[in-house]
FIKE-323368 format. One record per residue (C-alpha): x, y, z. Coordinates in steps of 0.25 Angstrom, whole numbers, plus 5000, padded with zeros to 4 digits. Layout:
residues N
XYZ;...
END
This chain:
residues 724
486649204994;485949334993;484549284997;485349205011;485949335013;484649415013;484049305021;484949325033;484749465033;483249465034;483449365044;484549435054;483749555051;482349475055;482949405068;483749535073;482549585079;482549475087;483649485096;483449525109;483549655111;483849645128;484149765135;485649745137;486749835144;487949945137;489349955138;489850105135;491050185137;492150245130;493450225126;494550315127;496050325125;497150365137;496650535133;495250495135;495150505120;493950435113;494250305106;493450275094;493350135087;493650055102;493149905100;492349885112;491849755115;491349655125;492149535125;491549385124;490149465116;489949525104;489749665109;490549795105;490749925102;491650035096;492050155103;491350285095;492150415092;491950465106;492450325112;491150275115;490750145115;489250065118;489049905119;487649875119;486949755122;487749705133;487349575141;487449565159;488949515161;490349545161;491249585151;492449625145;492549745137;493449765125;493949875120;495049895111;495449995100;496750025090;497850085097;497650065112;497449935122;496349865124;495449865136;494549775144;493549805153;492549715161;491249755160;490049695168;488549725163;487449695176;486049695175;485749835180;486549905170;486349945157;487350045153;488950005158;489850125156;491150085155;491450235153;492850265147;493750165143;495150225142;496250155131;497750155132;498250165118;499450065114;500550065103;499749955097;498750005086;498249875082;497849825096;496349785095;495749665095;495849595080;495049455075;495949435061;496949355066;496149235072;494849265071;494549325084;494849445091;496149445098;496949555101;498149585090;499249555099;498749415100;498849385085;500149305080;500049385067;500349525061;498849595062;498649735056;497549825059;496849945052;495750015060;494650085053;495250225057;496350175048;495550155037;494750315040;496150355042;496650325029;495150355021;495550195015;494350175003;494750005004;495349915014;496549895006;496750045005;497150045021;497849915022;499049965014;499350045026;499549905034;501049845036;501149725028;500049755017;500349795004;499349794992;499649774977;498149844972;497249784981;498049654983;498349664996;499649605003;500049555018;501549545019;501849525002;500749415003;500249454991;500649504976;499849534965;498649464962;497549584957;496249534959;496449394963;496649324979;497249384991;498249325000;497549415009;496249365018;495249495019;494349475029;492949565031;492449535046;493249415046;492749335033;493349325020;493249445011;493849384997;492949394983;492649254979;493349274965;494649324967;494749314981;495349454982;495049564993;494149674989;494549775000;493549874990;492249814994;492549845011;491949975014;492950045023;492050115033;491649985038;492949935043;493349925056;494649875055;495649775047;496649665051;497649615044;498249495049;499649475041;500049345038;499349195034;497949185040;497249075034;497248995045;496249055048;495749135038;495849035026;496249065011;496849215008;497449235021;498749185017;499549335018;498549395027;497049435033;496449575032;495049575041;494249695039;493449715053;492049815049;491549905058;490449855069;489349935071;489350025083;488350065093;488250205089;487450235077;488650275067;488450375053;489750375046;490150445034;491550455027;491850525012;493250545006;493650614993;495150634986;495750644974;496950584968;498350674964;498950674950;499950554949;501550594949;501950564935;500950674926;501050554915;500050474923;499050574924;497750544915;496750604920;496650784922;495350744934;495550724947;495350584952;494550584966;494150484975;493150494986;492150414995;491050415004;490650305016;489350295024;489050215037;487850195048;487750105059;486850095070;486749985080;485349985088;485349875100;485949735093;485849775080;486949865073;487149895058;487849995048;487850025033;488950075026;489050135010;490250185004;490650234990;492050264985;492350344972;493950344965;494350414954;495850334953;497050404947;497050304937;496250284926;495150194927;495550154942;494150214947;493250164956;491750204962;491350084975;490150084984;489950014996;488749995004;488649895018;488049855030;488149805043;487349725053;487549675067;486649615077;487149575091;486149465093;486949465108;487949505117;488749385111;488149375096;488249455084;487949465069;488449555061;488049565044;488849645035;488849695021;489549765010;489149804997;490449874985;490049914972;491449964964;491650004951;493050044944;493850054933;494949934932;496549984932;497349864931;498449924928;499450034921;499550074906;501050104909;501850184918;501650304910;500050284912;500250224926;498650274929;497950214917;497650084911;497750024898;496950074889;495949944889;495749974903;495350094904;493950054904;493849934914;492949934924;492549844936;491349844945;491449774957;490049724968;490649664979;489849634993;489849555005;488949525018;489649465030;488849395042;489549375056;488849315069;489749305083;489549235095;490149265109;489849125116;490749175128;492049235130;492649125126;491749075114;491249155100;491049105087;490649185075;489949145061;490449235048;490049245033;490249325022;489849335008;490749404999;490149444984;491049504975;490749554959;491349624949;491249644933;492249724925;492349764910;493749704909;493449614896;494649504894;493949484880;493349604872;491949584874;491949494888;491349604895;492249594905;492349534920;491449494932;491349414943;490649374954;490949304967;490349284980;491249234993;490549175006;491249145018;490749095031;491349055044;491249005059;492149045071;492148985084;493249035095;493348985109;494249015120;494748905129;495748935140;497048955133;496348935119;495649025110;495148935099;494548975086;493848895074;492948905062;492548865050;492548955037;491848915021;491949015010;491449004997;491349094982;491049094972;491449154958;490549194944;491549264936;491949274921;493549274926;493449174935;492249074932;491249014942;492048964953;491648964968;492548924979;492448864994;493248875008;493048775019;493848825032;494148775047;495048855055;495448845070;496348935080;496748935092;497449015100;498348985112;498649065124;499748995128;500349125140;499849255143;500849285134;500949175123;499649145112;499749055101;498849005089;498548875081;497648895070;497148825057;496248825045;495948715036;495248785023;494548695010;494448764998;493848734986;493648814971;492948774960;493848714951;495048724959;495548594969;494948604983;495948614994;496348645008;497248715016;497648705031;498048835037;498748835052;499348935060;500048975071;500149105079;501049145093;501049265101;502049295112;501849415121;503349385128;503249545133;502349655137;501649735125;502349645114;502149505108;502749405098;501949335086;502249205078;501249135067;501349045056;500149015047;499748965034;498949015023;498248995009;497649064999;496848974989;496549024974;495549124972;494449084961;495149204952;496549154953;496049004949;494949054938;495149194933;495349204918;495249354913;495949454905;496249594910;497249704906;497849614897;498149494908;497449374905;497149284918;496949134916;496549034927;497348934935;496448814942;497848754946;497948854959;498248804972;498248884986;499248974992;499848935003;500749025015;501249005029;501649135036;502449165048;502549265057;503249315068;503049455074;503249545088;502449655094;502749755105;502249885111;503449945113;502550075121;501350105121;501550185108;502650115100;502149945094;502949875085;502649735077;503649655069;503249555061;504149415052;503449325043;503749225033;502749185023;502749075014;501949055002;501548944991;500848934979;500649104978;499449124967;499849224956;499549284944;500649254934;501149274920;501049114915;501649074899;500349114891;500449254896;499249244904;499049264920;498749154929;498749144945;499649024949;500348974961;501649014958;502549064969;502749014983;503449124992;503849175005;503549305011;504649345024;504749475032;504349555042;503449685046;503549805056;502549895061;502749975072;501650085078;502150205085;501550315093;502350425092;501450515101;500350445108;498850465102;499650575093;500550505081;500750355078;501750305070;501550185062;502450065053;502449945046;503549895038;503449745030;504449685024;504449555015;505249455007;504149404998;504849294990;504249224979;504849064982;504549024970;505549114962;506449164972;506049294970;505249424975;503549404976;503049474966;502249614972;502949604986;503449744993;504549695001;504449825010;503049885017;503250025026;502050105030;501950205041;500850285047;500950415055;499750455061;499550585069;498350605079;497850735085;496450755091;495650755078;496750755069;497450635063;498550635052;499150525047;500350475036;500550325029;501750295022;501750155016;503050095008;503049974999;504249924993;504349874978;504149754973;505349664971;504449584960;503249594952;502749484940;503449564928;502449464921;501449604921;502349674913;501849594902;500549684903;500749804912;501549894906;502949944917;502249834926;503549834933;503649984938;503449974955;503950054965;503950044981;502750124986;502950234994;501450295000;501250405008;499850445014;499350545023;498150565030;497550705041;496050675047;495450775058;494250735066;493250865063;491950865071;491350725065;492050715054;493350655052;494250725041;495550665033;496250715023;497450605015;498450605005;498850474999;500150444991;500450594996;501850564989;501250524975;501850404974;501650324963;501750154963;500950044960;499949954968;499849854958;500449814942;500549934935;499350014944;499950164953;499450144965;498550274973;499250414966;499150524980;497750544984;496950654993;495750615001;494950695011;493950615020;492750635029;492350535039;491050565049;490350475059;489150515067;
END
């Protein structure tokens, strides 16, 4: 596999030179708001090619390589409506000036152009699902380390640890599956062992953006889509040759109870980020490194990571482009699992106290597109995911403790046509990984997938969507099988600035390789396997409204009812061990709100999401285990000139039920409370530097993420973010 991948590279890099490098003409302009204000971060694109920009800090924007023609110019951005203009390039010039580009900004802030929701890019309004979207000044905003650090701030999404969950999708499950699909790009971004998502090993100064599209997706999206998709877009590299540079440093406070306090030092984190790009002609490219450093207010919870990446893209033509990219994590850490007891809430037991794990985890993604016409594009995609780690956590004295290794490879063709009334899209997917580990064997796996779509535009103000996905799955020592995913989506614009949604669709998660083989020992809980496992299985609905009430009041309501079979989970069984088995069908109903309102237009915005669930376990006529009932988080954000100042409040309820089963081991397993999180943020724009000072947990409020684990104590962090 290495020696392919070298291979391409030598040969991209041996035929780039190549292409023809023809005197073409430039687009530029800039794009302001309704004060002839600069916008930064405007997508600006020519529609039916490849070619695109981004809007600089000034507003500026330059599209290179243009052919002869006409076209349409694109551009879009959070928070205000989007605009075409018709553009038409002659022979004589060189340079069209489209001069400034005035925006009118909307109540909608999650406007833009998205490609999650059917694998092409459509405007959000015209998606039959709830969609989520947090932008990369989100992310600066917040100084987020991980993805998963800033999706707690979206509606609907809750995490237990790391374990992320989409409307209750998911409980507790440490370390093993998602019910979540995590894209990078576009393409699957699971490990081949545990199927899990590593948010970790993404460096966050390379993302652009994320969507999350609540509900089943794997009609088109295959296995681990059944509660959700999160697609993290990266950045693509701009015209303007780019040096940015972002460090952070903080500490943690002393925890409430003086009981807990084992340690007299202070317990700092800090990090620091590096990125160049430069784009010359048809060729474009950026490297990035990172390293993040964290003390942890418990013991032994440390961690040190380094990141380094790349990326390439070469427009071979106004209507081709390649694009290569890479990433490289090294993390080492100690291993909290959980508590000693209430009264040492941040230390482990004793025979913890040492564990460590190391963790190497890479990947290089390849993607080629193809405008035919305006009507016509396919595109080719891979990805090869490789994931590694070795710990110290010995099951038998003398074992010499855990590793494993396992590589995931996915690859994948589109092709979407417009015909008419018709926008139809197809492809065809495999996957393959394989597994060397002492906990779970030598086992490798393989995905065969056909998927189709097409959507209907029945009115000017009525679309519909039929889609479908038949995927074969196969895993060493488990029975092949098949599962056929169909969907259905409606969207009803019946008055002006609002619209109705409706959309049923199935979906499946098969067993991952450590549900079906782990056998370890750790922390006292003994883990045996199960080669009995069959799918899971859902079908979701949804039925949701939109409306922009003004242009600075939008409000979305969302139902749903989700039904669930064959839920895989860890369970207590008669011999004391822990074995993952299909135990519990269930059903998840409620609803969600989220609302944004500008207060004072370009001056404060005011935003809400509540969610509420009923997540019943069918089997037993009672609560899902780790489900919050209730979801609140607000955000106030206050903007003037070069200042900003924002505050997040995020509720979560108590869980009804958790297994009691862990109280066997844990000790006060069973001490929860409802979450109440305060954070608050002031940034100020100074010459080239951007300045932010936050407070997180400023109330000191203690709870757990996890089984016997206090979730972040009240942490201070001062960042410094520059480009040039």
């Amino acid at each position: 596999m290495k020696h392919l991948i070298l291979k391409l590279f030598i040969f991209i890099f041996l035929t780039v030179p190549l292409i023809s490098h023809a005197q073409r003409a430039k687009i530029q302009g800039m794009i302001l708001d309704e004060d002839s204000q600069a916008l930064a971060g405007a997508n600006v694109y020519l529609s039916g090619t490849v070619l695109g920009a981004s809007s600089d800090e000034n507003g500026k924007f330059l599209i290179v390589n243009v052919p002869l023609g006409e076209f349409t110019l694109v551009i879009s951005v959070i928070g205000y409506q989007k605009k075409e203009i018709q553009v038409s390039i002659s022979q004589a010039e060189k340079v069209y000036n489209v001069r400034e580009i005035k925006l009118t900004s909307v109540a909608l802030k999650s406007e833009p152009i998205i490609v999650t929701a059917s694998k092409y890019e459509q405007n959000i309004q015209d998606v039959p699902s709830s969609i989520s979207i947090l932008s990369s000044s989100e992310l600066m905003a917040r100084n987020s380390v991980t993805v998963d650090e800033a999706l707690q701030y979206i509606s609907g999404i809750h995490l237990n640890a790391s374990q992320i969950s989409i409307r209750n999708s998911t409980g507790y499950s440490k370390g093993v599956g998602s019910r979540v699909m995590m894209l990078v790009d576009g393409l699957p971004y699971l490990t081949g062992d545990t199927q899990e998502i590593n948010f970790e090993s993404l460096q966050i100064n390379e993302i652009e953006r994320v969507e999350i599209v609540k509900g089943a997706g794997s009609a088109l999206y295959g296995s681990s889509a059944i509660g959700g998709v999160i697609n993290v877009i990266t950045k693509d590299i701009e015209e303007q040759r780019k040096i940015g540079l972002k460090m952070y440093g903080g500490f943690y406070s002393k925890p409430y109870y003086p009981e807990w306090e084992w340690s007299d030092a202070t317990r700092f984190l800090s990090g620091l980020s590096f990125n160049f790009s430069e784009r010359k002609e048809k060729i474009g490219y950026r490297v990035s490194a990172a390293h993040d450093q964290d003390d942890s207010f418990k013991k032994n919870d440390w961690l040190k990571r380094y990141h380094v990446g790349g990326k390439i893209e070469f427009e071979i033509s106004p209507f081709k482009k390649l694009k290569l990219a890479t990433n490289y994590m090294l993390q080492k850490r100690g291993n909290f699992l959980y508590w000693k007891d209430l009264s040492n809430a941040l230390i482990p037991p004793d025979d913890q106290l040492d564990d460590q794990v190391e963790a190497k985890r890479s990947y290089i993604n390849a993607s080629y597109r193809h405008v035919l016409d305006d009507d016509r594009f396919y595109s080719i995609k891979a990805i090869w995911f490789h994931n590694q780690f070795d710990d110290n956590i010995e099951d038998q004295p003398g074992s010499g403790g855990n590793h494993s290794k396992s590589d995931f490879i996915d690859g994948e063709f589109q092709y979407n046509i417009g015909l008419e009334k018709h926008f139809f899209t197809a492809g065809i997917s495999f996957s393959y990984n394989r597994v060397s580990s002492n906990l779970f064997g030598n086992q490798s796996g393989r995905n065969l997938a056909l998927y189709g779509q097409d959507e209907i535009k029945l009115s000017d103000n009525m679309l519909t969507s039929l889609g479908i996905r038949l995927d074969y799955f196969d895993i060493d020592s488990l029975k092949s099988d098949y599962q056929i995913n169909p969907k259905l989506g409606l969207i009803y614009k019946i008055w002006q600035g609002g619209a109705l949604r409706g959309s049923v669709g199935h979906g499946f998660r098969a067993p991952s390789v450590a549900e079906s083989f782990t056998s370890t020992t750790a922390g006292g809980l003994r883990v045996i396997p199960n080669l009995d496992l069959k799918p899971e299985r859902s079908i979701s609905y949804e039925l949701g409204i939109n409306q922009v009430i003004s242009d600075r009041f939008f409000i979305d309501f969302a139902a749903f009812y989700n039904r669930f079979w064959n839920l895989i989970e860890g369970k207590f069984i008669a011999s004391g061990d822990i074995q993952f088995r299909n135990v519990t069908d269930a059903k998840i109903t409620g609803f969600e709100l989220n609302f944004i309102w500008s207060i004072i237009a370009n001056l404060l915005d005011y935003r809400v999401g509540y969610t509420f669930t009923e997540p019943l376990n069918m089997s037993k006529d009672e609560y899902l285990t780790y489900r919050p009932r209730h979801l609140f988080y607000s955000n106030v954000v206050l903007q003037y000139k070069y200042f900003k100042a924002g505050v997040d409040y995020r509720f979560i309820s108590r869980y009804d039920k958790i297994d009691e089963d862990f109280a066997r081991i844990i000790p006060n397993a069973e001490e929860r409370v409802p979450v109440h999180v305060l954070d608050c943020r002031i940034s100020a724009e100074l010459y080239m530097f951007l300045i932010s000072f936050q407070i997180n947990n400023i109330l000191q409020y203690h709870y757990v993420d996890l089984i016997g684990s206090i979730a972040k104590t009240r942490n201070y962090i001062l960042t410094v973010t520059t480009t040039f």
